[in-house]
N, C-alpha and C positions, 0 to 999 in steps of 0.2 A: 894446920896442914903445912908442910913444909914442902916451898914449892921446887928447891932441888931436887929434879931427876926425875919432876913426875909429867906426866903426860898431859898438855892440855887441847883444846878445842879452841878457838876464837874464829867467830864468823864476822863477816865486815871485815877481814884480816888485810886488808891492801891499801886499805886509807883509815883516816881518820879516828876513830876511837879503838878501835877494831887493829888498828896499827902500833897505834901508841901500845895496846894491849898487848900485843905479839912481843914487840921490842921486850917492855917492862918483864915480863915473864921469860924471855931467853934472858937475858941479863941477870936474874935469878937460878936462873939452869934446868930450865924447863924445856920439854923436846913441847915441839909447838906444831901442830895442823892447824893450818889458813885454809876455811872455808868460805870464797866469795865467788861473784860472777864470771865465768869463763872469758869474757871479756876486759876483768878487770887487770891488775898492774901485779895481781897474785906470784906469778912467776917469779918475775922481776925481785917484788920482796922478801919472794923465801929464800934466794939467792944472794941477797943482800945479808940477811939477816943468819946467814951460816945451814953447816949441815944438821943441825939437830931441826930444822924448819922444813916442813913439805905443803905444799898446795896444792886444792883439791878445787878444783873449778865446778858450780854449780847451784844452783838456788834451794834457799832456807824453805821454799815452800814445797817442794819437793823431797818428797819419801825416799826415795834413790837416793836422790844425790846426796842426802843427809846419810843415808846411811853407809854410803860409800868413803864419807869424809871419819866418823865415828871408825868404820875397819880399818881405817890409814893410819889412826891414834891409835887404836889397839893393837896394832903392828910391830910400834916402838913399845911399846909398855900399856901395863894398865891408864884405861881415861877416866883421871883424878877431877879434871876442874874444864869448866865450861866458860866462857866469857860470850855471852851473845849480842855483837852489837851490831849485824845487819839492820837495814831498814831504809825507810824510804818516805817523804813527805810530797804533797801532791795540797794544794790551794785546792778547796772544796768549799763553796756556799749553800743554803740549804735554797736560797733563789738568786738567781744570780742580777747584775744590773740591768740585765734588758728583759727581767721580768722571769725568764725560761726558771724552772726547778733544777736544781744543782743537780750534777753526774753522780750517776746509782753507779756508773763502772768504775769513776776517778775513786769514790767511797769505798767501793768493794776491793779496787787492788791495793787499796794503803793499809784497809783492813786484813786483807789477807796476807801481803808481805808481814807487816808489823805484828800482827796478834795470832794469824796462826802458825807464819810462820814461826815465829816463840816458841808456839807450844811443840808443833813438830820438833824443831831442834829439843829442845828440853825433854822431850818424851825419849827421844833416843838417846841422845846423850843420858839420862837419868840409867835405861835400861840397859848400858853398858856398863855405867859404874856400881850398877846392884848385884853385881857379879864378880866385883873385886872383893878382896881379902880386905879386912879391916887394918888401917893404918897402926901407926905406934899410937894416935889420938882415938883410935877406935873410930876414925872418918872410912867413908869406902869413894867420896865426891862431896865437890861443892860447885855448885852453878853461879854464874854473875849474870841478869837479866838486863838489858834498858832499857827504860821507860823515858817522860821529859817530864818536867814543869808545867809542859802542855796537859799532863793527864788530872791537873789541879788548875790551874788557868787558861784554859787555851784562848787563842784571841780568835778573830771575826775570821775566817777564812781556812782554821785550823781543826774543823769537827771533826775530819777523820780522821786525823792525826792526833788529836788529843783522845776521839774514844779507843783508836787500838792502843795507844800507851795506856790509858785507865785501865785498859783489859788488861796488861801487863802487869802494873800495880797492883789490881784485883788478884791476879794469878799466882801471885809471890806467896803471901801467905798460909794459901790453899795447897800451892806445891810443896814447901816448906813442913806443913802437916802430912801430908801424904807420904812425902818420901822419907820422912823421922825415922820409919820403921827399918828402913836401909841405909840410914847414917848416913844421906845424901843433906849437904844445907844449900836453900833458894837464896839468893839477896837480890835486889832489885836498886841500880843505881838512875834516879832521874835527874839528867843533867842540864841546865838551864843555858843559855846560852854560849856555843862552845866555838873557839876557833879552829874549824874542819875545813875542809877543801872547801866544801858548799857555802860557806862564807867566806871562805877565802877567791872568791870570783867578786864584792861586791866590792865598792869604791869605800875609798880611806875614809873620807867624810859618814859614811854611811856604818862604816864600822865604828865610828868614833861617836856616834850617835846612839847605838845599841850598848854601845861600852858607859856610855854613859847612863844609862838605866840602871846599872847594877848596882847598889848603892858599896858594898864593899869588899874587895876591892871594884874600882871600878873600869873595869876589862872585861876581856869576852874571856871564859874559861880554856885552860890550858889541854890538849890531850893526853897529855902526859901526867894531868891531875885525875881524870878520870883511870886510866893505866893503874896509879898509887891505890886508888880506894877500891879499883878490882883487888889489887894483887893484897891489902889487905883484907880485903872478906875472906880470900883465900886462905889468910894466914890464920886467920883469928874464928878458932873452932863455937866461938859464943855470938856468933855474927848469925841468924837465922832468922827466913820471915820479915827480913826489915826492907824498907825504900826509904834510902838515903838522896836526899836531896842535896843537887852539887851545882851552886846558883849564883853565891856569893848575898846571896841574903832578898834574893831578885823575887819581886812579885807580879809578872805578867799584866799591865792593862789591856782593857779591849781589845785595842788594835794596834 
C-alpha cells in the first residue's frame, strides 16, 4: 500500500502510540482522522499536525462514535488503513491483600475498552474499507491492532490486561482470514515496554530499572518505533495475520 494520499484512521491519536502513529503517517502524506476521548489533547494535535488532520472526539467502545469518526475519513477519501492504539490498563488481582476477590468491574472495563473495543473499531473500519475500489496492489485496507507482551507474559497484578490483549492476538489471525476475501490485511503489533506519557509520570530511577530489563537494547521502547512497524505493515502487502513482537528481546517475570 502506498501510504501517499490515502486515508487513515488512528485511535489513541493524542498521545502516545496513537501519536507517534498520526505524526509518522502525515509525514508520509496521509490525510489522518484522530479518534480519542473528548477530553483528550485531540484538538490541540490535529492542529499541530496540519490540515490534512481532523479529530473526532469519543470512545472505541461505542458504536456512534466509531462510526462517526470512520464517516469523517470517508469524507476526505476512501478509509485505506486503520492503526488501533486506544486502551487502557487498570491493576486487577484475582484476590486482593486483605483477602477481598479482585473487581469483576476493574476486569470488565479493561476488558471491554481493550478487547471489545478492538473489535468495534475493526468491524467498522473493515466494513468501510470493503467498499473501496481495489488499489494498484489489488489491497481495498489494511488494519494495525495492539496487543502487549502482557498477552504472553503478564505479571501479578496484570490479568485483565494481559487476557484483553491475548483476545487481540487471538483476533488477528481470525480477522486476517475473514476479511482475505475483501483484500482487507489484520497485523497485530505487541509492544513491550514503551516510553508513553503513562511512564512518563514515574521517576528516573524507576525508569532506569525497567530499562534495565530489556536485555537489548537496553531502554524503554521508542514511539516512534512503534509509528515505523505500523507504517510498514501498511506498506508491505505480504504482512498478514502476524503479531509482531516490539520488546527489544524482553521477557516479562512475575512481577
Amino acid at each position: 500500500m502506498n501510504i501517499d494520499g490515502i486515508t487513515a484512521l488512528v485511535t489513541g491519536g493524542a498521545s502516545g502510540l496513537g501519536l507517534a502513529s498520526a505524526q509518522r503517517l502525515v509525514a508520509e502524506g496521509a490525510n489522518v482522522v484522530l479518534l480519542d476521548l473528548p477530553s483528550s489533547q485531540g484538538d490541540a494535535v490535529a492542529k499541530d499536525l496540519g490540515g490534512r488532520t481532523r479529530f473526532v472526539g469519543g470512545d472505541v467502545t461505542n458504536p456512534d462514535d466509531v462510526a462517526a469518526a470512520v464517516a469523517a475519513a470517508e469524507e476526505t477519501g476512501p478509509l485505506r488503513a486503520l492503526v488501533h492504539c486506544a486502551g487502557i490498563g487498570n491493576a486487577v488481582r484475582l484476590v486482593n491483600r486483605d483477602g477481598s476477590a479482585g473487581s469483576l468491574e476493574e476486569y470488565t472495563k479493561v476488558i471491554n475498552v481493550n478487547l471489545i473495543g478492538s473489535f468495534n473499531v475493526l468491524r467498522l473500519a473493515a466494513a468501510s474499507m470493503a467498499k473501496n475500489d481495489e488499489d494498484a496492489d489489488g489491497e481495498r485496507g489494511a488494519c494495525v491492532l495492539t496487543a502487549s507482551i502482557a498477552a504472553f507474559e503478564g505479571q501479578i497484578g496484570q490479568i485483565a490486561y494481559s487476557a484483553s490483549k491475548g483476545g487481540v492476538v487471538g483476533m488477528t489471525i481470525v480477522a486476517a482470514r475473514d476479511l482475505a476475501r475483501a483484500r482487507i490485511r489484520v497485523c497485530t503489533i505487541a509492544p513491550g515496554i514503551m516510553d508513553t506519557p503513562l511512564l512518563g509520570s514515574l521517576r528516573d530511577d524507576i525508569k532506569a530499572s525497567l530499562s534495565a530489563t530489556v536485555p537489548n537494547p537496553s531502554r524503554l521502547g521508542l514511539t516512534a518505533e512503534y509509528a515505523d512497524i505500523a507504517a510498514t505493515i501498511l506498506r508491505n502487502g505480504y504482512l498478514n495475520g502476524e503479531t509482531i513482537r516490539l520488546d527489544g528481546a524482553l521477557r516479562m517475570a512475575p512481577r
